[in-house]
C-alpha positions as CSV (number, residue, x, y, z in Angstrom):
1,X,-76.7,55.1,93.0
2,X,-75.0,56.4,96.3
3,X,-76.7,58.3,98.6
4,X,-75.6,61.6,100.1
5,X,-75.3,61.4,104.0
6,X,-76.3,64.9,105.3
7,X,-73.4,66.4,106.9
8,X,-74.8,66.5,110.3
9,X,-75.4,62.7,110.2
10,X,-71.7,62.1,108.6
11,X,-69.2,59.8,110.9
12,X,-67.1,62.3,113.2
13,X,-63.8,60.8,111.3
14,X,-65.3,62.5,108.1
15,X,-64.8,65.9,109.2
16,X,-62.2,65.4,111.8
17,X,-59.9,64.8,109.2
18,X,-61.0,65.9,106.1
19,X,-58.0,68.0,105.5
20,X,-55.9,65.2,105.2
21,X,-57.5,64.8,101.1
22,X,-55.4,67.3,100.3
23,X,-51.8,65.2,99.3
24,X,-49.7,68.2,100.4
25,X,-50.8,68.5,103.5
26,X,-50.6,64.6,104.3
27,X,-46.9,64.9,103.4
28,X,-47.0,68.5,105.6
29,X,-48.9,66.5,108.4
30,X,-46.5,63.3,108.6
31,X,-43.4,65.4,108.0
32,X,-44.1,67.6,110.5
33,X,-45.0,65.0,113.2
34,X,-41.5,62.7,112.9
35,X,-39.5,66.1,113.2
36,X,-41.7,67.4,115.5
37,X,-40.9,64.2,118.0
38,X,-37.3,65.1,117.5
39,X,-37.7,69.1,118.5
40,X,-39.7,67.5,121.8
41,X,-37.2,65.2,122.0
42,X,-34.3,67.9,122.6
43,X,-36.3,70.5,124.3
44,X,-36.6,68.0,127.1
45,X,-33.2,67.3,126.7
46,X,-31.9,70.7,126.5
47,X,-34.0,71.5,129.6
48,X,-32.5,68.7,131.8
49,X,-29.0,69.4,130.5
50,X,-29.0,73.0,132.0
51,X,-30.6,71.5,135.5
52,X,-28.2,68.9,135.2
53,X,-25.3,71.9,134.7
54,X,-26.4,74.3,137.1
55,X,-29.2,72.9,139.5
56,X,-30.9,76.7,139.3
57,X,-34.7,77.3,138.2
58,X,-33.7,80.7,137.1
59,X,-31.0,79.5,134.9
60,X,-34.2,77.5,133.2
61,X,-36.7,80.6,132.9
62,X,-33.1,82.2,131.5
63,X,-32.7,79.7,128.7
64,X,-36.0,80.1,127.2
65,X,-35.6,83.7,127.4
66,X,-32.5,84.0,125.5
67,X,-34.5,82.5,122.9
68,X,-37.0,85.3,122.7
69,X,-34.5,88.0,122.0
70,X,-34.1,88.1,118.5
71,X,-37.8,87.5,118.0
72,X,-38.4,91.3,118.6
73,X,-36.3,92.4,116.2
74,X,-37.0,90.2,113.6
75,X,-40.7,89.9,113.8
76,X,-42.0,92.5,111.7
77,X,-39.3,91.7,108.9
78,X,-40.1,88.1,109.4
79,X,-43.9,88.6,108.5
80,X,-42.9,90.9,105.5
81,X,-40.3,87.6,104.5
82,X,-43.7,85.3,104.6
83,X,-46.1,87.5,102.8
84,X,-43.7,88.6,99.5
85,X,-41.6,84.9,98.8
86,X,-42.2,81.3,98.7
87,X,-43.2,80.3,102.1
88,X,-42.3,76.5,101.0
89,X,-38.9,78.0,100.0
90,X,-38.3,79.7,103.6
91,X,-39.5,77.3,105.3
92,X,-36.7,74.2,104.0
93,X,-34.4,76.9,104.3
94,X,-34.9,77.5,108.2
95,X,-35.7,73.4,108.5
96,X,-32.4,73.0,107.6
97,X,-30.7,75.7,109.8
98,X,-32.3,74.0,112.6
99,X,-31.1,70.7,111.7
100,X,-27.6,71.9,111.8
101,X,-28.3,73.8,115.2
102,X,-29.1,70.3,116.7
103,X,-25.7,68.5,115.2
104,X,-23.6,71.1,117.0
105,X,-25.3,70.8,120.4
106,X,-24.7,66.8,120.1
107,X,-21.4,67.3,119.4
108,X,-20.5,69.4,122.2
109,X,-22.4,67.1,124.7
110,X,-21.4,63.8,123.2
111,X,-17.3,65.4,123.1
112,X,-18.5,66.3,126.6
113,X,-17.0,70.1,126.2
114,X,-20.8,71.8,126.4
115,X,-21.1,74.7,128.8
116,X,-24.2,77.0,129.9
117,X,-22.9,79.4,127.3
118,X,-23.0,77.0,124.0
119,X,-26.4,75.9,124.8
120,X,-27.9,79.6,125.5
121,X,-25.6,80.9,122.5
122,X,-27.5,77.9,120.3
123,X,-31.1,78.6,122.2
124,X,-30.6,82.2,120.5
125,X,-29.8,81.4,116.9
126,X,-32.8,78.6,117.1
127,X,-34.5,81.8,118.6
128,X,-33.1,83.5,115.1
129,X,-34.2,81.0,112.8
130,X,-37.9,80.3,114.0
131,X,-38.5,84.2,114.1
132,X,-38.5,83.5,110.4
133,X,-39.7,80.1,110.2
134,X,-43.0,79.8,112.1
135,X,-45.0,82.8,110.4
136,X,-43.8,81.1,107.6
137,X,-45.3,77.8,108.4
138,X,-48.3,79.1,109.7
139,X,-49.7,81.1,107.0
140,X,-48.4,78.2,104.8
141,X,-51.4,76.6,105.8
142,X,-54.2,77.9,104.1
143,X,-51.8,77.6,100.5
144,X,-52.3,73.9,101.2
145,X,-55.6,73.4,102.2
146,X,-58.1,76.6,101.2
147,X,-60.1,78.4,103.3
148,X,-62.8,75.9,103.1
149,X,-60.7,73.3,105.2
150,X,-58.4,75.9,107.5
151,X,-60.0,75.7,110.4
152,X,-59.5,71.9,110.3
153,X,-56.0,71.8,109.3
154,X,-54.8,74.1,111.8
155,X,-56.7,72.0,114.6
156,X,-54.8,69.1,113.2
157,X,-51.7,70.8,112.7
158,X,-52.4,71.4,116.8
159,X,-52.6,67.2,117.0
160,X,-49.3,66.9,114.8
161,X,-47.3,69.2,117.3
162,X,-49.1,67.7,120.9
163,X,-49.2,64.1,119.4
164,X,-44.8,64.6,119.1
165,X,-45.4,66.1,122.9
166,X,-46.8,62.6,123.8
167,X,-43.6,60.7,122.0
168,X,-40.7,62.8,122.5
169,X,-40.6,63.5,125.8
170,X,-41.2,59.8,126.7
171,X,-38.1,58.5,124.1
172,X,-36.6,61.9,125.3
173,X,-36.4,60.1,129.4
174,X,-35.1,57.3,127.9
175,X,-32.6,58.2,125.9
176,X,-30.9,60.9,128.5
177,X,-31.4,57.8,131.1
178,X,-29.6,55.7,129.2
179,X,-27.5,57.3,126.3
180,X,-27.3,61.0,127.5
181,X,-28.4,64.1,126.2
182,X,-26.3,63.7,123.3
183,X,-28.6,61.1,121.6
184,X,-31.5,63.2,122.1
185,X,-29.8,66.1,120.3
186,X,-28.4,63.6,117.5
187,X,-31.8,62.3,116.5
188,X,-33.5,65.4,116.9
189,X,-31.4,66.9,113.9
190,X,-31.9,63.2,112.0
191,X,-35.5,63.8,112.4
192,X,-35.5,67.6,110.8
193,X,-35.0,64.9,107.1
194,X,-38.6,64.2,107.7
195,X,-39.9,67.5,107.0
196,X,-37.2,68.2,104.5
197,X,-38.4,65.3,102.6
198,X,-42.3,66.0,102.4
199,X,-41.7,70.1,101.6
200,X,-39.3,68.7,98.6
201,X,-42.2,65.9,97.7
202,X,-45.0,68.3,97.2
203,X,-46.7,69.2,94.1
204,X,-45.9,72.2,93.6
205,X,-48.7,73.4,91.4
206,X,-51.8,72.4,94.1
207,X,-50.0,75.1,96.5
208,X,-52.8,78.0,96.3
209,X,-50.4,81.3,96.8
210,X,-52.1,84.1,98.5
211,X,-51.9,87.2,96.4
212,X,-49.9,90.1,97.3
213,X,-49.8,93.9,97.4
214,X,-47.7,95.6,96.1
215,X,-46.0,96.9,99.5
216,X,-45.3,93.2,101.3
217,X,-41.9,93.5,100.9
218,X,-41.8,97.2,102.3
219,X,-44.7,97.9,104.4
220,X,-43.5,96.0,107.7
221,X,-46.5,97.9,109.6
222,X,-49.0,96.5,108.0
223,X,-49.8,93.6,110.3
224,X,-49.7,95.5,113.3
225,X,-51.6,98.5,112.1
226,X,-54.0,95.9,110.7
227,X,-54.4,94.6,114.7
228,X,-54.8,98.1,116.7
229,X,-57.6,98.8,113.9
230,X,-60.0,95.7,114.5
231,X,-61.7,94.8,117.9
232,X,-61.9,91.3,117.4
233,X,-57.9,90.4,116.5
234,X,-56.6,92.9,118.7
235,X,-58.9,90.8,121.5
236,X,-57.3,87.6,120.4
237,X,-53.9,88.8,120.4
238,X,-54.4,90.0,123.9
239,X,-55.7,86.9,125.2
240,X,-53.4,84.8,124.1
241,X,-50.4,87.2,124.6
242,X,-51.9,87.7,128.6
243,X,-52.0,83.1,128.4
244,X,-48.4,82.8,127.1
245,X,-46.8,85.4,130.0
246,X,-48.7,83.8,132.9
247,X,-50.2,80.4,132.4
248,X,-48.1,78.8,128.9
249,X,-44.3,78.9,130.9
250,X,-45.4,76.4,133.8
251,X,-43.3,73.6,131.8
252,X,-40.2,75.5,132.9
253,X,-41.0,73.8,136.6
254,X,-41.8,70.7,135.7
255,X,-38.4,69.4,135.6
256,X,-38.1,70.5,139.0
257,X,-41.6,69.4,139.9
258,X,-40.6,66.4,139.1
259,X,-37.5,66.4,141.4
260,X,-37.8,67.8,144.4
261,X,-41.9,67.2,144.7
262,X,-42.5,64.0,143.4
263,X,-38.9,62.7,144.0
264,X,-38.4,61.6,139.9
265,X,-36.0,61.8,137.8
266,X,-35.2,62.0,134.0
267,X,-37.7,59.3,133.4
268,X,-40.6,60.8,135.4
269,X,-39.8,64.6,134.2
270,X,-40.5,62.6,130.4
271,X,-43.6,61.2,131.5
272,X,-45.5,64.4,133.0
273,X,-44.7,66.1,129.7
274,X,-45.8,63.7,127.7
275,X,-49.2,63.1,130.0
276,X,-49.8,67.2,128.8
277,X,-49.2,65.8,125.1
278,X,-51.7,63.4,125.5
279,X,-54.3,66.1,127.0
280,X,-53.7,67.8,123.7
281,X,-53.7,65.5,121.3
282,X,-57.4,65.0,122.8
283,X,-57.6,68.5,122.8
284,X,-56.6,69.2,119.1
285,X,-59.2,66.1,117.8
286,X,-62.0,67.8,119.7
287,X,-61.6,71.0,118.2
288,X,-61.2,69.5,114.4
289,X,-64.1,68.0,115.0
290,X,-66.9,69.4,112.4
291,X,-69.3,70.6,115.8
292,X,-66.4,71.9,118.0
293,X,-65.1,74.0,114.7
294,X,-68.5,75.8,115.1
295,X,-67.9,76.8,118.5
296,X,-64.8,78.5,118.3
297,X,-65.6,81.2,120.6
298,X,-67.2,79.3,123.3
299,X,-64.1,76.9,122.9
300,X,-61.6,80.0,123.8
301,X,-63.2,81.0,126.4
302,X,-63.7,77.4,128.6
303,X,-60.2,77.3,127.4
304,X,-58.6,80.6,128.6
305,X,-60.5,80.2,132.3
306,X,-59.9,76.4,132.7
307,X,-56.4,76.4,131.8
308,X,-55.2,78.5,135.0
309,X,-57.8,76.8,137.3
310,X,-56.3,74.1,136.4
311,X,-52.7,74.7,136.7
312,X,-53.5,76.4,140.0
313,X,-55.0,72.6,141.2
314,X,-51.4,71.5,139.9
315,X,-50.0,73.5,142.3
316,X,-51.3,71.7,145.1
317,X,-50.8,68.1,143.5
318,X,-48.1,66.0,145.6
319,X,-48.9,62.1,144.3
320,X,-47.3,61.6,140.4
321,X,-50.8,59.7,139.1
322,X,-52.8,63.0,140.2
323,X,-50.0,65.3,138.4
324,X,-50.2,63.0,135.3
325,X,-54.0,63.7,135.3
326,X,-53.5,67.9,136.0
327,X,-51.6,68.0,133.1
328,X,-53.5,65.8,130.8
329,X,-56.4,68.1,131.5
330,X,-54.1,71.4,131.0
331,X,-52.7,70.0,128.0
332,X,-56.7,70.2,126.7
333,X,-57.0,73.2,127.9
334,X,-54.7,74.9,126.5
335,X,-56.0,73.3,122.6
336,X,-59.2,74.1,123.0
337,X,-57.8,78.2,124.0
338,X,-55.2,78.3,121.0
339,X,-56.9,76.1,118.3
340,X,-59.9,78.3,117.9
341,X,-57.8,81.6,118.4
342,X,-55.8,80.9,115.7
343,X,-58.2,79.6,113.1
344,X,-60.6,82.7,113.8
345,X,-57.7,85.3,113.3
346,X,-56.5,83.7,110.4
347,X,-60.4,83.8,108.9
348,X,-60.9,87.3,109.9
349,X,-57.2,88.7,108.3
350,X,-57.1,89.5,104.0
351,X,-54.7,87.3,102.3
352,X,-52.0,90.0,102.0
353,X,-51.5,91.0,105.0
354,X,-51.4,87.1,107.4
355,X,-47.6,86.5,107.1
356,X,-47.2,90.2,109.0
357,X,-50.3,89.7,111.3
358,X,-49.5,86.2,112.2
359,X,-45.9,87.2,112.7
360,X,-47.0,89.5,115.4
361,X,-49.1,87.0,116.7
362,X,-46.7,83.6,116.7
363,X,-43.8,86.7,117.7
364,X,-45.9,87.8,120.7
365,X,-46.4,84.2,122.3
366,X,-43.3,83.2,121.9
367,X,-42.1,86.7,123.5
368,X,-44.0,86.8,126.2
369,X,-44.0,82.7,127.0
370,X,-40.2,82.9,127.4
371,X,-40.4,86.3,129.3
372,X,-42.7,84.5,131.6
373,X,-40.3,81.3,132.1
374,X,-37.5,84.0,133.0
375,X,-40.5,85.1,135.9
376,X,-41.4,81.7,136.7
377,X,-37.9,80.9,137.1
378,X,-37.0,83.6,139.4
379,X,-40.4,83.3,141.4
380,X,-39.2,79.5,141.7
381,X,-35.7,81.0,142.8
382,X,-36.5,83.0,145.6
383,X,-39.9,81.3,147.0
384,X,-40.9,77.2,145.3
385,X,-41.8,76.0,142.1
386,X,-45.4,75.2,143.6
387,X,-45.7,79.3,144.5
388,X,-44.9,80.4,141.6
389,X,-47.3,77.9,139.8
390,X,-49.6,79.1,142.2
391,X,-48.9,82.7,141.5
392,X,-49.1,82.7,137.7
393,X,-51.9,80.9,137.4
394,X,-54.1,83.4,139.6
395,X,-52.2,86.2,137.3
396,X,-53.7,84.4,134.6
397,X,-57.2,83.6,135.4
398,X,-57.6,87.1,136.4
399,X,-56.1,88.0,133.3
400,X,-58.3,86.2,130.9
401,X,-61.7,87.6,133.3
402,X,-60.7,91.0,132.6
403,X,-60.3,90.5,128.6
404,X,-63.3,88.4,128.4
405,X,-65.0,91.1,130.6
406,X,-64.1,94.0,128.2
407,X,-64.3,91.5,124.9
408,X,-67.7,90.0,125.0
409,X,-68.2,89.4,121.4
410,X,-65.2,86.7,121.8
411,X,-67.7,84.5,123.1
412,X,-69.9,85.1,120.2
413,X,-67.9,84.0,117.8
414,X,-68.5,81.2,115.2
């Protein structure tokens, strides 16, 4: 006869990854990482590209704000999109936009005839297509794995993305060193298959489909009326909103971090990002963890005060092994902030209503992170990448003071 091992005495592998039973959300899991790698791959690319092209910080912070345009229009219809049809359905049908997205960019580099205009007129119609996709894919979640394993999935789902931050950046340096950006672009869209594949492979009967109201389809309000009405979500929204403006857009300067204070190049710019990958990946195993899931509050708020401490110390870093370990620990940071934040909204919002709420939410970071790379850029422009580090992380510690100040309960949470 087997013995039951209490659950507080259980191996920490038990729990950390006990969402991976579920057969869907392996293939999810996998499927995501592989394309994952690729979307690191060409962001890294796509960044170095436009430095290469124009040498100008604010033409950066200006390329991952053009991506942020059509997410305010789309937002509220995206959510509505999410909570009324097949999420599994939208989401290989934006997969696959993307994929053809990064076969045009490879051909314009590899036919050498790319310009700043094709890669910011491509930045928005990605913009376009994750407006739709990413509420999609995160409330698609919770259809594979129950509430009962959520909060676990969604830390691992953190791993998946950071652990492609650890690999694509790195093949990213190598590949621009040695093949150009082209390559980079070329196997990003190859790598878009992956996901393709495991969405296509699932069983399609173990998907649990949230029920719906009647006014999904029609109602776009709903999420946002659902936020201004409840303490606790309209708390997390504003954290992380306040996070993604100020302290989330410092990897607009590391390119030029990389450059001009370190003295790198493609290869060195590849390895910082990835050193913030690692961070995470730490970061994201931590939190899945079965005692960290129980501490999701105290988790947000180490991670919303330590993330601009740290980027401030950053700052000030002039030697590469010092800025590998700064970002490492930012990379942490900023898991053990958005991890928790997103698994508690998600637990506190009714079934009918997460595509809208979460639409807001994934809408509202990505808004306000690419708003803040166009201000980090131009702060770059017109004093040094350093000072505007320097600037945006004070912005954001004393940000994150002020909401914890007037949010107490945050800390509270379980």
């Amino acid at each position: 006869m087997r013995t039951a091992v209490p659950p507080e005495i259980q191996p920490v592998h038990a729990s950390t990854f006990q969402a991976l039973r579920h057969r869907n959300f392996r293939l999810w899991f996998f499927g995501q990482l592989t394309s994952l790698v690729g979307t690191w791959m060409q962001t890294i690319a796509q960044n170095w590209l436009v430095y290469q092209l124009t040498g100008s910080a604010w033409d950066l912070g200006l390329l991952n704000f053009v991506g942020a345009i059509p997410l305010v229009p789309l937002t509220l219809h995206a959510g509505a999109i999410a909570d009324r049809f097949s999420k599994r359905r939208i989401i290989f049908l934006t997969q696959a936009s993307m994929m053809a997205l990064a076969f045009v960019l490879a051909i314009l580099c590899a036919t050498g005839l790319v310009r700043l205009w094709h890669v910011l007129a491509l930045a928005f119609l990605l913009g376009a297509v994750q407006a739709i996709d990413i509420p999609a894919r995160q409330a698609f979640v919770i259809e594979l794995v129950g509430r009962e394993d959520l909060a676990n999935a969604i830390a691992l789902n953190s791993g998946t993305f950071h652990g492609a931050r650890v690999i694509g950046p790195a093949v990213a340096g190598i590949l621009v060193a040695t093949l150009g950006v082209s390559g980079a672009f070329f196997l990003n869209g190859v790598s878009f298959l992956a996901v393709l594949g495991a969405l296509f492979m699932m069983d399609a009967t173990r998907i649990q489909r949230a029920e719906t109201d009647d006014k999904s389809g029609t109602d776009l309000w709903g999420g946002a009326r659902y936020i201004a009405g409840n303490r606790t979500p309209s708390a997390i929204v504003l954290l992380i909103s306040l996070t993604a403006f100020l302290a989330v857009p410092y990897y607009v300067l590391v390119p030029i971090f990389a450059k001009e204070v370190l003295g790198g190049g493609a290869g060195m710019y590849g390895g910082l990002m990835s050193a913030a990958g690692v961070g995470a990946v730490l970061g994201a195993l931590y939190v899945a963890s079965g005692g960290a899931v129980r501490r999701k509050g105290t988790l947000l708020t180490a991670g919303s005060l330590s993330l601009p401490v740290l980027l401030l110390a950053f700052s000030l870093s002039r030697s590469y092994p010092g800025a590998i370990f700064l970002l490492a620990a930012i990379g942490f940071a900023f898991v053990i902030l958005n991890a928790p934040a997103n698994s508690l909204l998600q637990s506190l919002v009714p079934d009918h209503l997460r595509g809208r709420v979460l639409a807001i939410y994934v809408s509202l970071f990505l808004g306000l992170m690419r708003l803040g790379g166009l201000l980090v850029g131009l702060l770059a422009q017109v004093t040094s990448a350093t000072t505007a580090l320097a600037i945006t992380g004070t912005g954001s510690l004393v940000a994150s003071l002020l909401v914890l100040r007037k949010f107490p309960e945050l800390r509270r949470m379980e």
